[in-house]
Rosetta silent file (secondary structure, phi, psi, omega in degrees, C-alpha in Angstrom):
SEQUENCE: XXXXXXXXXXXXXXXXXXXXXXXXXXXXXXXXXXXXXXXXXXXXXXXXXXXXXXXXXXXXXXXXXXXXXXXXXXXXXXXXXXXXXXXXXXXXXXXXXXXXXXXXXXXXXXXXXXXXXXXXXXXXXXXXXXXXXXXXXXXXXXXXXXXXXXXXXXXXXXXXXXXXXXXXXXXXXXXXXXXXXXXXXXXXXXXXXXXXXXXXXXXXXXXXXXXXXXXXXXXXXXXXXXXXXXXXXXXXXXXXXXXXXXXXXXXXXXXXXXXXXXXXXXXXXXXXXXXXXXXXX
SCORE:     score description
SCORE:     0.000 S_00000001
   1 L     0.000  -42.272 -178.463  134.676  164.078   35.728 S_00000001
   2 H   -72.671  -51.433  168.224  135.026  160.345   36.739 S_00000001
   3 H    -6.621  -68.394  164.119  134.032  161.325   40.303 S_00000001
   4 H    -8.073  -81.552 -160.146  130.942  162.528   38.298 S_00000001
   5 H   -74.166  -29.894  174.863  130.508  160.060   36.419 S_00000001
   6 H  -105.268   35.342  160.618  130.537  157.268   38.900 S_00000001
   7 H   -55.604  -55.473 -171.078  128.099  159.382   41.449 S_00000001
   8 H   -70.447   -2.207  172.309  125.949  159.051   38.795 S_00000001
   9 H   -94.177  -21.292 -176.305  125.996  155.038   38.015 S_00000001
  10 H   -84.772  -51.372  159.629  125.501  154.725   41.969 S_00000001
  11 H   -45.406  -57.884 -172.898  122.548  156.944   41.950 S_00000001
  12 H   -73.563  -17.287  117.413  120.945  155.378   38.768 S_00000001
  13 H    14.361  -98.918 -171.690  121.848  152.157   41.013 S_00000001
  14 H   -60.320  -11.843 -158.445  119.957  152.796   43.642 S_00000001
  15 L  -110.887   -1.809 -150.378  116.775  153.922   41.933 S_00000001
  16 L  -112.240  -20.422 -172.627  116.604  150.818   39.393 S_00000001
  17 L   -96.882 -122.716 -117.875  117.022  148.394   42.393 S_00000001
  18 L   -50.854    7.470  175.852  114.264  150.272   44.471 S_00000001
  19 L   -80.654  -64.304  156.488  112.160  150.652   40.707 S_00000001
  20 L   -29.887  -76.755 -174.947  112.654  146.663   41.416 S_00000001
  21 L   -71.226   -3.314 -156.895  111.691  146.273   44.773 S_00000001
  22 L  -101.037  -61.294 -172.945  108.565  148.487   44.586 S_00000001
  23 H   -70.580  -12.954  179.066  107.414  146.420   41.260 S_00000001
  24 H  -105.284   -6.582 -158.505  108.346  142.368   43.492 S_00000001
  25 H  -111.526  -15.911  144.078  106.469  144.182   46.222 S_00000001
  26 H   -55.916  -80.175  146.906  103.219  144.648   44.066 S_00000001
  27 H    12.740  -68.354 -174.280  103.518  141.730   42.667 S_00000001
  28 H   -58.328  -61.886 -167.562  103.625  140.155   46.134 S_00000001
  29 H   -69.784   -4.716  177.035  100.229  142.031   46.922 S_00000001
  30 H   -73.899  -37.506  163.828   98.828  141.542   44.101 S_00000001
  31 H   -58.805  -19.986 -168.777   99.167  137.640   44.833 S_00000001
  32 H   -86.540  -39.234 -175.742   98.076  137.565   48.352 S_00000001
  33 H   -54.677  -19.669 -173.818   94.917  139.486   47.045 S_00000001
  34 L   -67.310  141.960 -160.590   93.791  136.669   44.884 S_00000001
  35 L  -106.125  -38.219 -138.213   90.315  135.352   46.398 S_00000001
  36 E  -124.122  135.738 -142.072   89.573  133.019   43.900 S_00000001
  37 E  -124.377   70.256  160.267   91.884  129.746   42.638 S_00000001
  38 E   -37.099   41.480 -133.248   89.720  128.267   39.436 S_00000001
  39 L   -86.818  -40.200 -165.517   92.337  125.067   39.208 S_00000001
  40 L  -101.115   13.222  179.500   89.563  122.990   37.712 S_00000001
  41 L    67.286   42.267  167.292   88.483  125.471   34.977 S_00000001
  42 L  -104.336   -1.691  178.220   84.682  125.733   35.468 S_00000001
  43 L   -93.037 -178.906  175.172   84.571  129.453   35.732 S_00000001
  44 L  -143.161  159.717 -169.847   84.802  131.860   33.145 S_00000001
  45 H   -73.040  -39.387  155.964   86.629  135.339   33.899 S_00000001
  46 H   -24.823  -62.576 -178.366   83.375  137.074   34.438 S_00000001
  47 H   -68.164  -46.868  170.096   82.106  134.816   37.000 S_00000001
  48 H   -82.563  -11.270 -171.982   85.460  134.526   38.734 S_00000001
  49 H   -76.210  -25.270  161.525   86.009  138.488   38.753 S_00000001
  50 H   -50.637  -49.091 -165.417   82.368  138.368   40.668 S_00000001
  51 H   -65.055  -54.019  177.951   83.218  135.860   42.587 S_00000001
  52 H   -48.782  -65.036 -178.726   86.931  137.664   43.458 S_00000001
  53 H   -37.611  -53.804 -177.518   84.119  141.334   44.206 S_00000001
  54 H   -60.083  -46.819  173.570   82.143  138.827   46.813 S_00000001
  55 H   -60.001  -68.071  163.139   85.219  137.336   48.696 S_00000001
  56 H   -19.756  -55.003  146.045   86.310  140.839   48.963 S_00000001
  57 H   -35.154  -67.761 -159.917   83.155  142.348   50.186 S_00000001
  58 H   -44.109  -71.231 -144.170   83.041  139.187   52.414 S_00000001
  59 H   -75.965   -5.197 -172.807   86.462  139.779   54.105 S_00000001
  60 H   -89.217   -7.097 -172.529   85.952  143.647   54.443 S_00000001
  61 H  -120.780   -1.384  178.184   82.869  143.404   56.356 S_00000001
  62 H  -113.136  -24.520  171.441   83.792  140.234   58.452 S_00000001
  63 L    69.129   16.296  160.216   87.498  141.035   58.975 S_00000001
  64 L  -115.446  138.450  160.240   87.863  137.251   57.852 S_00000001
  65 E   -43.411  128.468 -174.739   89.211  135.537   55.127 S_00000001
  66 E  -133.050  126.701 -172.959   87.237  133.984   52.467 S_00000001
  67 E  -116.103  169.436  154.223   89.204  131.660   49.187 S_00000001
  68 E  -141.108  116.681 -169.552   87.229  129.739   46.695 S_00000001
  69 E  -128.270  131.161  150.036   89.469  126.860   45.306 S_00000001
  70 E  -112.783  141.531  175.933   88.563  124.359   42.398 S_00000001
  71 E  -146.309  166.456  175.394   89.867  121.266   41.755 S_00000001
  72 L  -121.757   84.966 -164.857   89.815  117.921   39.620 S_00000001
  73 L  -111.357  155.823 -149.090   91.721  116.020   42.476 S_00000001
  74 L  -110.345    0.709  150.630   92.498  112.182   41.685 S_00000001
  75 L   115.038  -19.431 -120.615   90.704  110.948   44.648 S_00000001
  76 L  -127.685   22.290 -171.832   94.261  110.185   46.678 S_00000001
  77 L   156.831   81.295 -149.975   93.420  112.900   49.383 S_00000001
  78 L   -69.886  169.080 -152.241   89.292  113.391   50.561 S_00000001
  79 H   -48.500  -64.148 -148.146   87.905  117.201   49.443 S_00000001
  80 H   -35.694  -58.921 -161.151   87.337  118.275   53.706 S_00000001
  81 H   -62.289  -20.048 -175.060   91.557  117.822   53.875 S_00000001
  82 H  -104.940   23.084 -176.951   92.119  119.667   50.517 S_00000001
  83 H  -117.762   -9.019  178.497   90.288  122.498   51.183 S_00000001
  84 H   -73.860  -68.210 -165.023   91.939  122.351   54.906 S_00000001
  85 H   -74.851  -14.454 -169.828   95.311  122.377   53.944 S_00000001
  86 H   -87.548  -35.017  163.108   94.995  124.850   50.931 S_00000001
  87 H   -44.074  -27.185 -175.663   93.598  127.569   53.703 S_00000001
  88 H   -99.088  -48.743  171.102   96.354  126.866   55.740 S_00000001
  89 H   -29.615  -57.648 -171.139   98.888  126.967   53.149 S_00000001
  90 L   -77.676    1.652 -161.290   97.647  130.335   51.833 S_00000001
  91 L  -154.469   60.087 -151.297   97.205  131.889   55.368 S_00000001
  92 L  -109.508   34.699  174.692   99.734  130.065   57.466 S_00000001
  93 L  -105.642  170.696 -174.113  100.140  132.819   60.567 S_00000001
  94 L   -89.859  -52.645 -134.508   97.697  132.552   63.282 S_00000001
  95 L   -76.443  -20.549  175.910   96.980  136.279   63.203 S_00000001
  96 L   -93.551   14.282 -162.489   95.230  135.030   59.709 S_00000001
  97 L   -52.074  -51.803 -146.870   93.570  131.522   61.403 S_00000001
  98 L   -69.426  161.041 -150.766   90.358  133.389   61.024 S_00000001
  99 E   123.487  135.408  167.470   88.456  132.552   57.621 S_00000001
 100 E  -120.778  141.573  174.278   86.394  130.212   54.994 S_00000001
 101 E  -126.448  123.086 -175.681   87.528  128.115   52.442 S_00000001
 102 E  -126.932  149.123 -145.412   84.973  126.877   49.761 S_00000001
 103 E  -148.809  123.682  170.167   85.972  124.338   47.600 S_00000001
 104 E  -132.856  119.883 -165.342   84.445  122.608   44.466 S_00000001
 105 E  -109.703  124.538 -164.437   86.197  119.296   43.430 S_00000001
 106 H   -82.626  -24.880 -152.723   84.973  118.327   40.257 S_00000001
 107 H   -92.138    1.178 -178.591   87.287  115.038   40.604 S_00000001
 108 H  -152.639    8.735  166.400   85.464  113.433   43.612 S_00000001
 109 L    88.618  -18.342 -128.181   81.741  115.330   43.134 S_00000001
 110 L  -117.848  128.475 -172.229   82.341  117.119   46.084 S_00000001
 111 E   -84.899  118.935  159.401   80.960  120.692   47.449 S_00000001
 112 E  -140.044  162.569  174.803   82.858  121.755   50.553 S_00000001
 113 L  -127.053  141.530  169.788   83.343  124.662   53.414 S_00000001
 114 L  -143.142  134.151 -165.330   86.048  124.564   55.714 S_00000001
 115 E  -123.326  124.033  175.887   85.984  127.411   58.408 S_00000001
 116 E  -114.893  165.695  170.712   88.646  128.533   60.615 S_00000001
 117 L    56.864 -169.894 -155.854   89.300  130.543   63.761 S_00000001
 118 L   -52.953  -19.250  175.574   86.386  132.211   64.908 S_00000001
 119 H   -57.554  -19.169  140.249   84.485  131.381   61.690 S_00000001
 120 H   -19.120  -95.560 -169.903   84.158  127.889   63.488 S_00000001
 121 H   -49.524  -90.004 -143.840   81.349  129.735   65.765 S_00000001
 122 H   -34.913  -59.972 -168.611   79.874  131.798   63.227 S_00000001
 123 L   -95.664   86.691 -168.920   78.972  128.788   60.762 S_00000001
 124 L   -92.839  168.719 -170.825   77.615  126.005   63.435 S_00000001
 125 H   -61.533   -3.006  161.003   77.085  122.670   61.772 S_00000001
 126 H   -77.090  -54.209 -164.781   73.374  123.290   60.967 S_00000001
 127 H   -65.883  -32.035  162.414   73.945  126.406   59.095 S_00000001
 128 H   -65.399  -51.159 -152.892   76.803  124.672   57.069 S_00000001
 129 H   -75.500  -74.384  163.485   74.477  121.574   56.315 S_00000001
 130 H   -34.638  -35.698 -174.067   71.984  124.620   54.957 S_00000001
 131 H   -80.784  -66.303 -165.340   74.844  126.354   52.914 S_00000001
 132 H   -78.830  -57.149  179.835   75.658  122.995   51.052 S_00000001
 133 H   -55.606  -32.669  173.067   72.016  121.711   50.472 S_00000001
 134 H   -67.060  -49.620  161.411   71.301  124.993   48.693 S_00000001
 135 H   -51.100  -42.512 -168.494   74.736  125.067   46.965 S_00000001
 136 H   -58.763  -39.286 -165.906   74.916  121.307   45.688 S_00000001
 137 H   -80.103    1.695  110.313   71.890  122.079   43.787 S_00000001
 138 H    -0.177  -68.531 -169.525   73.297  124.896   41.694 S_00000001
 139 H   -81.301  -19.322  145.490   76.017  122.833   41.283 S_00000001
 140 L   -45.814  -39.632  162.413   74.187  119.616   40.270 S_00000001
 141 L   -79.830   27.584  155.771   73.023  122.005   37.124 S_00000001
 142 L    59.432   12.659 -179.588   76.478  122.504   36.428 S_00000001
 143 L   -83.393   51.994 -175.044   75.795  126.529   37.909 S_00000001
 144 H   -38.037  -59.438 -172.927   79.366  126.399   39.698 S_00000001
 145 H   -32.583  -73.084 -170.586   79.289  130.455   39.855 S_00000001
 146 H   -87.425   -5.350  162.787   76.042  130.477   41.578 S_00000001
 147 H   -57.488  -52.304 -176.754   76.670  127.351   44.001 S_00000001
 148 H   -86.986  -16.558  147.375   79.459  129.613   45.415 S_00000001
 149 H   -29.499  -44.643  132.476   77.351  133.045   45.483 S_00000001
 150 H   -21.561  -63.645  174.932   75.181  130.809   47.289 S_00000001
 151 H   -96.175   17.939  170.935   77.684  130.217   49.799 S_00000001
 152 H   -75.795  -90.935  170.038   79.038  133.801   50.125 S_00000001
 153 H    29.409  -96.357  131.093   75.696  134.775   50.710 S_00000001
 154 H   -14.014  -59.039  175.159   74.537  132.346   53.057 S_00000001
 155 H   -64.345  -31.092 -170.456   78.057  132.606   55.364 S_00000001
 156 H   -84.946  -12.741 -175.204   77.280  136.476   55.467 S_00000001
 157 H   -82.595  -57.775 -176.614   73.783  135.672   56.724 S_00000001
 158 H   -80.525  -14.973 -167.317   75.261  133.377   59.451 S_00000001
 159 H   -91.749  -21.808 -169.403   78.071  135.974   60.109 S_00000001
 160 H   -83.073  -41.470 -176.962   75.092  138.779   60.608 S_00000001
 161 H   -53.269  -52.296  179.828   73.051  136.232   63.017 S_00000001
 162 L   112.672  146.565  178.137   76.434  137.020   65.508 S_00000001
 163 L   -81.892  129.599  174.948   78.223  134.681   68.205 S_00000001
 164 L  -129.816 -159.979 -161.622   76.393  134.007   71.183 S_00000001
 165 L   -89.328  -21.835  175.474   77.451  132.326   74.335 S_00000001
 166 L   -56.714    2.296  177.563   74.884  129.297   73.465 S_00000001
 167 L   -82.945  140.579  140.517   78.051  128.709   70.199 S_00000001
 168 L  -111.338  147.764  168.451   79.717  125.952   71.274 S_00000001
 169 E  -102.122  162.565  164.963   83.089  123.614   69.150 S_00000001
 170 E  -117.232  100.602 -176.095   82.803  119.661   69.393 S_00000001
 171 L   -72.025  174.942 -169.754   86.421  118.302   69.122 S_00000001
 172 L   -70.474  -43.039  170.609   87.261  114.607   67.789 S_00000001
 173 L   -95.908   21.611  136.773   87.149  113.418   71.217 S_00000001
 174 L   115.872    1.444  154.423   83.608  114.804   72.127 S_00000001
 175 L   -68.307  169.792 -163.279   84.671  117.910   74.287 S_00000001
 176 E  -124.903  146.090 -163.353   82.898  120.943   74.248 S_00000001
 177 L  -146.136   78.110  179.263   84.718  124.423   73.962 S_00000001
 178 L   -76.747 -176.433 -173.749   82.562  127.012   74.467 S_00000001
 179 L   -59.297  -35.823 -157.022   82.700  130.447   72.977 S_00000001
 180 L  -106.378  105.971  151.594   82.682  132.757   76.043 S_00000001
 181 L  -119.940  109.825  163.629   85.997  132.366   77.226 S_00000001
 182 L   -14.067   87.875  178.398   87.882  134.498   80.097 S_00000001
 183 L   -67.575  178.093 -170.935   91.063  135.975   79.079 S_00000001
 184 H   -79.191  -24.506 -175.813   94.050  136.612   81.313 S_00000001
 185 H   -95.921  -27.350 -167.298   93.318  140.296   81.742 S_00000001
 186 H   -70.552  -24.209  156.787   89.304  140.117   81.983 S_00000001
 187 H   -46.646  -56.356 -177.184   90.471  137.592   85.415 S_00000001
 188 H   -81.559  -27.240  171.711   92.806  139.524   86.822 S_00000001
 189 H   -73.322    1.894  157.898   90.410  142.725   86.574 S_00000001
 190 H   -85.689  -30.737 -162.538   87.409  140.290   88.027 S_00000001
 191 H   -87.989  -18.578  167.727   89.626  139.567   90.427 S_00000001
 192 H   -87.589  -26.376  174.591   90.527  142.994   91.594 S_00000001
 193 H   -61.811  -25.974 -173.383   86.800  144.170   91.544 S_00000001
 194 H   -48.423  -42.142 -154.869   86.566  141.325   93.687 S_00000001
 195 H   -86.938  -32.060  176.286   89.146  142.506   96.114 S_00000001
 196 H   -84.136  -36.311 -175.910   87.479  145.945   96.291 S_00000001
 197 H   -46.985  -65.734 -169.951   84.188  144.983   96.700 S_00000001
 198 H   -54.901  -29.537  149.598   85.158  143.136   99.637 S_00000001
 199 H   -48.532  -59.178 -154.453   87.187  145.887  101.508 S_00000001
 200 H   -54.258  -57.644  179.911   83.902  148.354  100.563 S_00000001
 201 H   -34.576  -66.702 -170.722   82.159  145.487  102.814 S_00000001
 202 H   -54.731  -36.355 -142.174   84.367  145.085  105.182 S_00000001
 203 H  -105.615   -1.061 -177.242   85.281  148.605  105.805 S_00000001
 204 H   -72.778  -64.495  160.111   81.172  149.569  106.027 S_00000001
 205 H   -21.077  -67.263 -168.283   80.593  146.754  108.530 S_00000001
 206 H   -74.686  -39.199  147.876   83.627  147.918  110.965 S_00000001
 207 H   -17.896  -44.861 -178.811   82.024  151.742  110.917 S_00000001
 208 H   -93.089  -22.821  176.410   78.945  150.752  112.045 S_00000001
 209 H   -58.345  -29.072  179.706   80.255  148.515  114.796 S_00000001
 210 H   -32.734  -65.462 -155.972   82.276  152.068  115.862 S_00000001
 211 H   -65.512  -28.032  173.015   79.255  154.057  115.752 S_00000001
 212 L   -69.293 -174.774  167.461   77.467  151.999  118.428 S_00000001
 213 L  -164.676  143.293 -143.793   77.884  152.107  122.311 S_00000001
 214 L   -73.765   98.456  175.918   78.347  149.385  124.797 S_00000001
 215 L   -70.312   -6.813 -163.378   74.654  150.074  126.836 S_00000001
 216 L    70.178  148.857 -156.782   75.810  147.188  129.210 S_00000001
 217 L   -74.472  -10.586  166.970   74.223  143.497  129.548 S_00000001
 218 L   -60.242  -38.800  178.128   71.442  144.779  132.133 S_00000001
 219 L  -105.966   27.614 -173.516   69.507  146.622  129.512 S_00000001
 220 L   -92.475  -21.349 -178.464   69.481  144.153  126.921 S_00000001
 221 L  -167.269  131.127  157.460   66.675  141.825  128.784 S_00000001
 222 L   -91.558  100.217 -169.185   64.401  141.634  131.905 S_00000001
 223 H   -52.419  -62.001  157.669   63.579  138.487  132.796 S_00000001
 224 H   -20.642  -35.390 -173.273   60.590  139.983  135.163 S_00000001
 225 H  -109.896   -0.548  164.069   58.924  141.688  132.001 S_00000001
 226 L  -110.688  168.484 -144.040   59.039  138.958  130.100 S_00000001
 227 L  -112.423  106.790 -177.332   55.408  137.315  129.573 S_00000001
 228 L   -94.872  123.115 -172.124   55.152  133.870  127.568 S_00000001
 229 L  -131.227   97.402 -179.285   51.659  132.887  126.205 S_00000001
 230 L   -32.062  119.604 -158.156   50.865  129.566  124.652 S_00000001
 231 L  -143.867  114.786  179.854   49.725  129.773  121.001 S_00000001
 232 L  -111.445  114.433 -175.907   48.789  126.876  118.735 S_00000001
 233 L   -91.128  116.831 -173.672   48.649  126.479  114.941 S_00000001
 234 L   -99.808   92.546  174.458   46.112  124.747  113.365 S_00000001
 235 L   -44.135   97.484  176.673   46.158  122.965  109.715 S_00000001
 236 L   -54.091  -71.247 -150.330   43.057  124.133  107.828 S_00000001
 237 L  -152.994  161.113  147.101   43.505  122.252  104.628 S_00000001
 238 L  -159.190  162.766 -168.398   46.402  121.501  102.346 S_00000001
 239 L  -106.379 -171.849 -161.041   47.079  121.435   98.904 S_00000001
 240 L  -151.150   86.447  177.631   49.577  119.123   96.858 S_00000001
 241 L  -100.208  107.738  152.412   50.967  120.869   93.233 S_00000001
 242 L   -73.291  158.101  165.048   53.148  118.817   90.902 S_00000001
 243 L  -171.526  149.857 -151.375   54.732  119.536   88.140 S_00000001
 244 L   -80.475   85.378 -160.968   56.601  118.238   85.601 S_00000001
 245 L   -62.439  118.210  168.283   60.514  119.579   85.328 S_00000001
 246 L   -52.900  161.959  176.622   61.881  119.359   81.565 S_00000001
 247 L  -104.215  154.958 -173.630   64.956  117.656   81.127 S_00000001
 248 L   -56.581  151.792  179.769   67.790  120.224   79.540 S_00000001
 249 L   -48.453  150.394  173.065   67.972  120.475   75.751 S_00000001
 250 L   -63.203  160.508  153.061   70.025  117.997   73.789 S_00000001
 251 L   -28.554  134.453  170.321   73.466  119.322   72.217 S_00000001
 252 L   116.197  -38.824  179.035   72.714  121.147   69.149 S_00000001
 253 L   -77.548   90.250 -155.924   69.453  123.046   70.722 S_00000001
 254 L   -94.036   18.811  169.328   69.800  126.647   71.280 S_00000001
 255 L    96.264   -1.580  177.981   66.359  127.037   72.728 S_00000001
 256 L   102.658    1.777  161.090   64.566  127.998   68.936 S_00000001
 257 L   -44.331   91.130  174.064   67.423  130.523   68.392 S_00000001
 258 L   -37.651  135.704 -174.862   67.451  130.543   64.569 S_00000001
 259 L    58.584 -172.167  173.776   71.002  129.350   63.618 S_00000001
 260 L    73.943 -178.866 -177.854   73.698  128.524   65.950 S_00000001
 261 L    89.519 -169.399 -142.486   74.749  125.816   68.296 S_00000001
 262 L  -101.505 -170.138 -158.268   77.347  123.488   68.070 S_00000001
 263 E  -138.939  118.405 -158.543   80.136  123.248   65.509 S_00000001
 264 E   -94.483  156.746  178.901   81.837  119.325   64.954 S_00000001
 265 L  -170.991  148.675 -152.259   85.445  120.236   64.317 S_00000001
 266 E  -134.226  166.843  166.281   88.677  118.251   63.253 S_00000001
 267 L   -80.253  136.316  177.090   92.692  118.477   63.411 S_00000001
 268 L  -110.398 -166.136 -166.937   93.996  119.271   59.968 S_00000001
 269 L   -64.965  -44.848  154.008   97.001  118.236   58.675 S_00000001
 270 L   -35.705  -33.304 -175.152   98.823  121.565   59.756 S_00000001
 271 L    88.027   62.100  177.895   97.820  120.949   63.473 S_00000001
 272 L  -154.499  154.069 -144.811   95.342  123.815   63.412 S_00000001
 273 L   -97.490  152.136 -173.572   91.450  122.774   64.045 S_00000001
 274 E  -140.869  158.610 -174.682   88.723  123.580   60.857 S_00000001
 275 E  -124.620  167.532  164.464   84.787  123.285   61.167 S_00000001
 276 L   100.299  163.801 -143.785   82.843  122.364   58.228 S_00000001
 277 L  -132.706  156.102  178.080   81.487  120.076   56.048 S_00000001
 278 E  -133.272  173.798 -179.680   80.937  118.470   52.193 S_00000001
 279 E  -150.775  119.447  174.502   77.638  117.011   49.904 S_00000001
 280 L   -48.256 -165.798  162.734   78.232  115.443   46.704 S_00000001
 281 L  -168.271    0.000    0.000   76.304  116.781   43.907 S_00000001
């Protein structure tokens, strides 16, 4: 009977601490799921569970992260850095770099987007500058809700235009880092087509030299048959066309490509580089 009995306290054991871990391991996802961090109380639960539905769309159809953080911040710490560091905080593996964070700090006026990882290209610093004049004024009317609907919106619009190679980043010292970058395998597999081509050349080239036969150096030219006749070319007229070469576009000019172009981009506190921009209201 004790045998029994303590099979049975080790079983009922085991199932209350995996009852436990199953219930901290919700929990966890249920925290990581949260889109939207109302800190400074301008939302109402309607408005943030909408809000929560949009990031959610947003990251299921972009495969990027999207937060919305409020704050009443004392002024000690400008918005672009607290909307930097709370993205990095909440998302602090690289495999998650990718991602927008929009941020409205009631404590310094300020409307901001901060975009990481490929979201950098996708949002170039025109299209952010668009996103924020349309948001502040929402949010100048005290319409917090639809100033960030606004920028859901509006980022899915620029995420729809698409990456081209014409994307460029501008770092803090004025390099430019464009989008279309080689990887280590797309090299070495240019580098072996290379390697084939050039055999396919080479090996056509010695084949036809086979294929030929040495006629000897007698029947290549007669001097006796050949007949030389003086022939002179005469300049009719001529004409003179100029024309006038543009100089290449400035930075920033994708050629009338709607959207796009380049993206200004900073170190954040984290060491990990953010695009994006703020506007009072």
């Amino acid at each position: 009977m004790r045998v029994l009995f303590r099979m049975k306290r080790r079983v009922l054991a085991v199932l209350m601490f995996s009852c436990l871990c199953v219930f901290s391991g919700a929990s966890a996802v249920r925290a990581d799921d949260q889109y939207v961090y109302d800190n400074a109380r301008i939302l109402d639960e309607s408005e943030s569970a909408k809000l929560e539905d949009g990031c959610r769309s947003f990251e299921e159809k972009t495969k990027s992260h999207m937060v919305i953080l409020t704050e009443y911040s004392s002024g000690t710490k400008e918005s672009q850095e607290i909307a930097d560091d709370f993205f990095d905080k909440k998302y602090p593996n690289e495999k998650d770099e990718n991602g927008i964070c929009l941020l409205i700090d009631m404590g310094q006026r300020q409307i901001v987007i901060s975009t990481s990882g490929i979201m950098r290209y996708y949002l170039s610093d025109r299209e952010i500058d668009d996103i924020l004049d349309s948001a502040s004024e929402y949010a100048a009317d005290g319409d917090y809700a639809k100033a960030f609907e606004t920028m859901i919106s509006m980022s899915l619009e620029s995420y729809d235009r698409g990456v081209s190679e014409g994307d460029y980043l501008v770092d803090e010292n004025g390099k430019i880092i464009h989008y279309r970058t080689l990887s280590v395998w797309e090299f070495l597999f240019s580098a072996i087509c290379g390697v084939i081509a050039a055999l396919a050349v080479y090996s056509g080239i010695r084949s036809s030299y086979r294929k030929k036969k040495n006629t000897g150096a007698r029947n290549y030219a007669r001097l006796g048959d050949v007949k030389i006749r003086e022939q002179r070319d005469a300049l009719i007229d001529r004409h003179i066309i100029t024309r006038k070469i543009p100089k290449n576009p400035p930075p920033g000019n994708d050629g009338g490509h709607s959207g796009g172009g380049g993206s200004s981009v900073h170190t954040a506190s984290s060491g990990r580089s953010h695009g994006g921009g703020s506007r009072g209201f």
